[in-house]
C-alpha positions as CSV (number, residue, x, y, z in Angstrom):
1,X,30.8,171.4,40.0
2,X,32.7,172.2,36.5
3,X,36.4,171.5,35.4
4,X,38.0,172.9,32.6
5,X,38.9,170.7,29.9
6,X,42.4,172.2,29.2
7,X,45.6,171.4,31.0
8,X,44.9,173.6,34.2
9,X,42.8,172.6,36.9
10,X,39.7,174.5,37.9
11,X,36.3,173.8,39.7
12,X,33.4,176.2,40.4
13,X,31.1,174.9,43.5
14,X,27.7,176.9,44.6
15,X,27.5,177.3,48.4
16,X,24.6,177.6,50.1
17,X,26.0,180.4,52.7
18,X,27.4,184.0,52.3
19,X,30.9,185.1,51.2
20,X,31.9,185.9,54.7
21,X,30.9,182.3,56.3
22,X,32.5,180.4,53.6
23,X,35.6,182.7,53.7
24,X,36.2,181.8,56.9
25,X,36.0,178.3,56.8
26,X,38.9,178.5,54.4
27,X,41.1,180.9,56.2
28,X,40.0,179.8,60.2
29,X,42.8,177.0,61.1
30,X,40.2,175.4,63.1
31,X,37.4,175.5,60.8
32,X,39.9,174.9,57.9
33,X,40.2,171.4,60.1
34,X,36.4,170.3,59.6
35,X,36.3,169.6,56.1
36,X,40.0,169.8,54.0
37,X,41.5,166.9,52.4
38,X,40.0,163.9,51.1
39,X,37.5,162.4,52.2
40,X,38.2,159.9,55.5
41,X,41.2,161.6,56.1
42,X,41.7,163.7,59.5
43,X,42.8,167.0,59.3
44,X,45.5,169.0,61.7
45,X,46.9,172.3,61.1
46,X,49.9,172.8,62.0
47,X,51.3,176.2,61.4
48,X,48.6,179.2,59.5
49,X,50.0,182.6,59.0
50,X,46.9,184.1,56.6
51,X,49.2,187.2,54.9
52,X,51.3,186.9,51.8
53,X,54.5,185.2,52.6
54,X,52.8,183.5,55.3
55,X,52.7,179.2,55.7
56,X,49.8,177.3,56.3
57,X,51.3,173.7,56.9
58,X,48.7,170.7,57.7
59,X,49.0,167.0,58.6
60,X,46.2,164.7,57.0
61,X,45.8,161.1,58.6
62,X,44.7,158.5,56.4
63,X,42.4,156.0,57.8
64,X,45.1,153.4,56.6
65,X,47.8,155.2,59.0
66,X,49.0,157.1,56.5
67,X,50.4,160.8,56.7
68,X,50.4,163.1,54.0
69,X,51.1,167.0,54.6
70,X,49.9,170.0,52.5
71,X,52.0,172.9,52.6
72,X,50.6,176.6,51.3
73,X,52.6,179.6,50.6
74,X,50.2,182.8,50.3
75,X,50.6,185.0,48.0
76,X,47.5,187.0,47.8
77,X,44.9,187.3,50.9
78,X,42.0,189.8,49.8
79,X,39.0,188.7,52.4
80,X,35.9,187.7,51.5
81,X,37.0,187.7,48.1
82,X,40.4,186.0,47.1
83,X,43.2,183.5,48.2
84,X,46.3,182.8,46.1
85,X,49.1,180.7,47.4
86,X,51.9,178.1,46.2
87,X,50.3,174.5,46.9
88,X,52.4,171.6,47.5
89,X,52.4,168.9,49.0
90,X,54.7,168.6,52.3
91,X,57.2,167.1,54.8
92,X,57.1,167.3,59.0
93,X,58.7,170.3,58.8
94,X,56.4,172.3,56.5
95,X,59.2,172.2,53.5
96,X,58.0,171.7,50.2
97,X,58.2,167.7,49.3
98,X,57.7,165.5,46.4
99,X,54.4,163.6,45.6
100,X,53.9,160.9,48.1
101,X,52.3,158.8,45.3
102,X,55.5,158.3,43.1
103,X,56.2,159.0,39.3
104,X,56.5,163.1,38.4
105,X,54.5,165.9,39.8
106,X,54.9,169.6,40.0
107,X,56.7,170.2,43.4
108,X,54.4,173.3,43.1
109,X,50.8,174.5,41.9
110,X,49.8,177.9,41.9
111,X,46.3,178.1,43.7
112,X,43.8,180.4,43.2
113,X,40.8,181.0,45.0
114,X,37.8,183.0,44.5
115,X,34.8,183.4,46.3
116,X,31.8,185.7,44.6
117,X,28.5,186.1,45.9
118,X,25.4,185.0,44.5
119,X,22.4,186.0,46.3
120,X,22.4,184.0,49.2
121,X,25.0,181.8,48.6
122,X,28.7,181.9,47.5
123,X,30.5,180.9,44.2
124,X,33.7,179.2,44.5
125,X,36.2,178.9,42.2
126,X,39.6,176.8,42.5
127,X,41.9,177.3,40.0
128,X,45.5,175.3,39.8
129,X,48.2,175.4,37.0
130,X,51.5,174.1,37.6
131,X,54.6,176.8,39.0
132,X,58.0,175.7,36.4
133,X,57.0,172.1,35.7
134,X,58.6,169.6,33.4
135,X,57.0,168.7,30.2
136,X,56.5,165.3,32.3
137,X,55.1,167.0,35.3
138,X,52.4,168.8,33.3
139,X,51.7,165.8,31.2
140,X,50.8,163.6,34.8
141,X,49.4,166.8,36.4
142,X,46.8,167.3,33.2
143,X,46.1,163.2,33.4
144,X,45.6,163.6,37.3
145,X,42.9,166.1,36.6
146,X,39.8,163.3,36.2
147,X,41.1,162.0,40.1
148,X,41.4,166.2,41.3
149,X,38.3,166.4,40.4
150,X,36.8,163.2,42.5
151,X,39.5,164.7,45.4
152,X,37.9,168.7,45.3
153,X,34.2,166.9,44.9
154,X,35.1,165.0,48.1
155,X,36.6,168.4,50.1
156,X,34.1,170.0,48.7
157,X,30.9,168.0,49.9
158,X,32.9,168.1,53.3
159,X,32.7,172.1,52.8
160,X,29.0,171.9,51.9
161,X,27.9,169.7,55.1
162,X,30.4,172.0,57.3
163,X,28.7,175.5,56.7
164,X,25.2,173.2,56.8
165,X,26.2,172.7,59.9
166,X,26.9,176.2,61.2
167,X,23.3,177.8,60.1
């Protein structure tokens, strides 16, 4: 895994399964379930409309009892190849909500996915950058990157023993 040293976030993980397998377990609700969000945490999605202008809402259940929600806007669907879609994080309803953590955030991050072969196996690259944030949102999304990257490493290991799983 590799993140960019600038003020965006991105990560570049090799799978060991083909575009098509790793495609879906991004863009398969129930799939999607098995291995996104932080490690410990369990999963639910909600809503998934995969088609620009379509909502993927989710509800992640910490072990402490805890409820975050993710909320994703697409913007781009090419299969195998590309996601793009407005990432926040959520409220019950699927709206767009503030950090649950406190202090300023980006209310939105533009996502960007990309998923390339590579002889048997997949590249895949995450790419975020803040949508219209505050000089103060950029500075605390750039100083989150360090923790993003522990977060994605988590999801991402998750990802790795899910499509283990499906050979």
């Amino acid at each position: 895994m590799t993140a960019d040293p600038g003020s965006d976030f991105v990560v570049t993980r090799l799978f060991r399964a083909p575009p098509q397998r790793v495609w879906d377990a991004w863009t398969r609700p129930e799939m999607l379930a098995q291995w996104f969000g932080p490690k410990g945490v369990t999963t639910t999605v909600l809503r998934h409309e995969l088609h620009p202008g379509g909502l993927l809402h989710a509800r992640m259940d910490r072990p402490d009892g805890g409820t975050m929600y993710a909320r994703f806007l697409y913007r781009e669907v090419t299969p195998p190849a590309r996601l793009v879609w407005a990432h926040a994080f959520g409220d019950a309803a699927g709206n767009a909500a503030p950090s649950p953590f406190g202090g300023p955030w980006p209310l939105e991050l533009l996502a960007t996915v990309t998923f390339e072969p590579a002889g048997a196996a997949t590249r895949v690259t995450l790419h975020w950058t803040p949508i219209e944030a505050t000089p103060e949102e950029r500075a605390a999304f750039t100083a989150a990157i360090p923790s993003m990257e522990g977060g994605w490493g988590g999801s991402f290991d998750q990802l790795d023993q899910f499509l283990a799983g499906m050979e």
